[in-house]
C-alpha positions as CSV (number, residue, x, y, z in Angstrom):
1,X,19.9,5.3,-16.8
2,X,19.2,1.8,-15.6
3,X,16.1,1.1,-13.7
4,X,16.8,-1.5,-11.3
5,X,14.0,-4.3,-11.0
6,X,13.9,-4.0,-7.2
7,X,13.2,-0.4,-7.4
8,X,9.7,-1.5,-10.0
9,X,8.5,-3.9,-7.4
10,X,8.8,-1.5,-4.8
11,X,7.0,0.8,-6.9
12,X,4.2,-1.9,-7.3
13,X,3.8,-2.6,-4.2
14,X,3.7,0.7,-2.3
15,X,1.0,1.3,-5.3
16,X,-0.9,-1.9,-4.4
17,X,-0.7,-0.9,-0.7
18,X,-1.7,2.4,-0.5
19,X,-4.4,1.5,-2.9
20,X,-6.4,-1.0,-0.7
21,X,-9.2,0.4,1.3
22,X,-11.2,-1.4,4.1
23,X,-14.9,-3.2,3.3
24,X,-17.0,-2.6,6.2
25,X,-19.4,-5.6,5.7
26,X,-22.8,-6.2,7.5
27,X,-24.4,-8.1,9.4
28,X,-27.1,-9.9,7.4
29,X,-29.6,-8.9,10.0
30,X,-28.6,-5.1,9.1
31,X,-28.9,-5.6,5.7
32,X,-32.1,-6.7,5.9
33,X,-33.3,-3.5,8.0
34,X,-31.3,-1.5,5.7
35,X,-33.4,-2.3,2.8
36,X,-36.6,-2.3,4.7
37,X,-35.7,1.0,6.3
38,X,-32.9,2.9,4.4
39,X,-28.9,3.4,5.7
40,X,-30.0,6.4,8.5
41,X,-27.8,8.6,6.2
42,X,-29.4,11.7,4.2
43,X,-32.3,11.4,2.5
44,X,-32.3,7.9,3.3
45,X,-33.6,7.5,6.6
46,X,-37.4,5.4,5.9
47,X,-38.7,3.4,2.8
48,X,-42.8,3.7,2.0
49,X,-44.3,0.4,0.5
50,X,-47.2,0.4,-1.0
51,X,-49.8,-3.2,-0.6
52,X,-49.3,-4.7,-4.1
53,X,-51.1,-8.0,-4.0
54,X,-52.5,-10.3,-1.3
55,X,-52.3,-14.2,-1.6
56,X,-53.9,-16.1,1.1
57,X,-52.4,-20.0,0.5
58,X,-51.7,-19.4,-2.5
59,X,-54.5,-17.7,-4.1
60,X,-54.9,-14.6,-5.3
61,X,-57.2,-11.8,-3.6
62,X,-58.6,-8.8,-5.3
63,X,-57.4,-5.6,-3.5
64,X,-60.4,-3.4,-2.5
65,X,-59.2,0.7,-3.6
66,X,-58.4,1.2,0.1
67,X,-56.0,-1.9,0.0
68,X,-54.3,-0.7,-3.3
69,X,-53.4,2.4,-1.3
70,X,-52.1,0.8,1.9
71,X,-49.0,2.0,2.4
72,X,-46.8,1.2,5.2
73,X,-43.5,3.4,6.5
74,X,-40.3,2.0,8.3
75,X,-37.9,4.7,9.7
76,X,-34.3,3.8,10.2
77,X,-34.8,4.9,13.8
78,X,-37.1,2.1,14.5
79,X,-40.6,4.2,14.0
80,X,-43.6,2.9,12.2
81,X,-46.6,4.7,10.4
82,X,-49.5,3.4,7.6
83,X,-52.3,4.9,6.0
84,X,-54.4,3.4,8.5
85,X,-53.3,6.0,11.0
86,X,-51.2,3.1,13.1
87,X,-48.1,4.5,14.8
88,X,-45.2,2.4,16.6
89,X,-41.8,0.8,16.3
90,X,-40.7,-2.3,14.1
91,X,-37.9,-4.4,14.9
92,X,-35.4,-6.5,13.2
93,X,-33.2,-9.0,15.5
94,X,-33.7,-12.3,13.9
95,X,-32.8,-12.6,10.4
96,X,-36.3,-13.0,8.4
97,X,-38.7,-11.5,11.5
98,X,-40.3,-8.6,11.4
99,X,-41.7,-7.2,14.4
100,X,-44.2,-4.7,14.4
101,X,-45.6,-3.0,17.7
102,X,-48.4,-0.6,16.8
103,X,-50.7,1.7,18.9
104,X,-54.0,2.4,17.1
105,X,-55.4,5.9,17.1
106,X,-58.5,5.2,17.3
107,X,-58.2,2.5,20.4
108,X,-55.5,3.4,21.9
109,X,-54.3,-0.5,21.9
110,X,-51.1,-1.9,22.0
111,X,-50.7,-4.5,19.6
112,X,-47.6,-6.7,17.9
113,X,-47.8,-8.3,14.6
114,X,-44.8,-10.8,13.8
115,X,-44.0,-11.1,10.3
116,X,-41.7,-13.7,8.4
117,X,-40.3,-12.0,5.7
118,X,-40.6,-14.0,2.6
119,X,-38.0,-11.7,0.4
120,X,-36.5,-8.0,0.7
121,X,-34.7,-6.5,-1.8
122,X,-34.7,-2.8,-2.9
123,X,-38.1,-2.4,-4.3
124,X,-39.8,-5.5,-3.4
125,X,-40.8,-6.7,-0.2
126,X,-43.0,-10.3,0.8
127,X,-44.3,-10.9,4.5
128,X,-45.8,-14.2,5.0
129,X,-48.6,-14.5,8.3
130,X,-50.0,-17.4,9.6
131,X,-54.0,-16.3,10.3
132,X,-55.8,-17.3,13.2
133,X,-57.7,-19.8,11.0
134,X,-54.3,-21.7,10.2
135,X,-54.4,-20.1,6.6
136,X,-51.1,-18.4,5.2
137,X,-51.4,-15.2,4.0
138,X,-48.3,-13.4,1.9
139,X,-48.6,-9.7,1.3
140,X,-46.7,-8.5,-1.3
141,X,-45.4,-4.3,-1.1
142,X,-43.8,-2.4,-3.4
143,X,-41.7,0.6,-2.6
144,X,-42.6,4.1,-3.4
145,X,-40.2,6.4,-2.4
């Protein structure tokens, strides 16, 4: 029996074909709030990071034991908690921003915090602030869940 060679390339390529799936890629913007956040699917739905250093232009500040257990909490749905019993929403919708809107518990004030952020990845994360006295401040978090 003879195999003819059209018959093999038809083989290859209904192969090749049927083999090819679709890449759904995002949106850098997403990918950023995906890492800060989690994907939204189970058991990923909010990241906890944890203060891990404090540099204010460029030099090193000793973390006090509260600071060393700051923690902060983004949920995929947009909600925001820390250890400092701050509730509210963060937002994403410029690549490198972080918003934060916080109500604090104890004041009952409405107040927004815009952060650049310095470097995300899946267990690191680096906000950078510009103070009220023109000093930079970069706070670097670490995740813990």
């Amino acid at each position: 029996m003879k195999i003819n060679s059209q018959f093999i390339i038809y083989l290859i390529s209904i192969t090749v074909i049927t083999s090819c799936s679709k890449i759904d890629v995002i949106s850098p913007v997403n990918f950023q709030k995906q890492l800060l956040s989690g994907t939204g699917t189970y058991q990923n739905s909010k990241h906890t990071w944890q203060l891990d250093s404090t540099r204010i232009n460029g030099v090193n500040l000793a973390l006090t034991p509260s600071e060393k257990n700051f923690k902060k909490t983004f949920s995929y749905d947009g909600s925001y908690s820390d250890t400092d019993n701050n509730t509210g929403v963060w937002e994403i919708n410029t690549l490198n921003k972080l918003k934060e809107t916080l109500l604090n518990s104890m004041s009952t004030i409405q107040d927004s915090t815009t952060y650049d952020i310095v470097s995300v990845n899946s267990v690191q994360l680096n906000l950078s602030k510009k103070l009220l006295n023109g000093q930079t401040a970069i706070y670097s978090f670490k995740i813990v869940n």
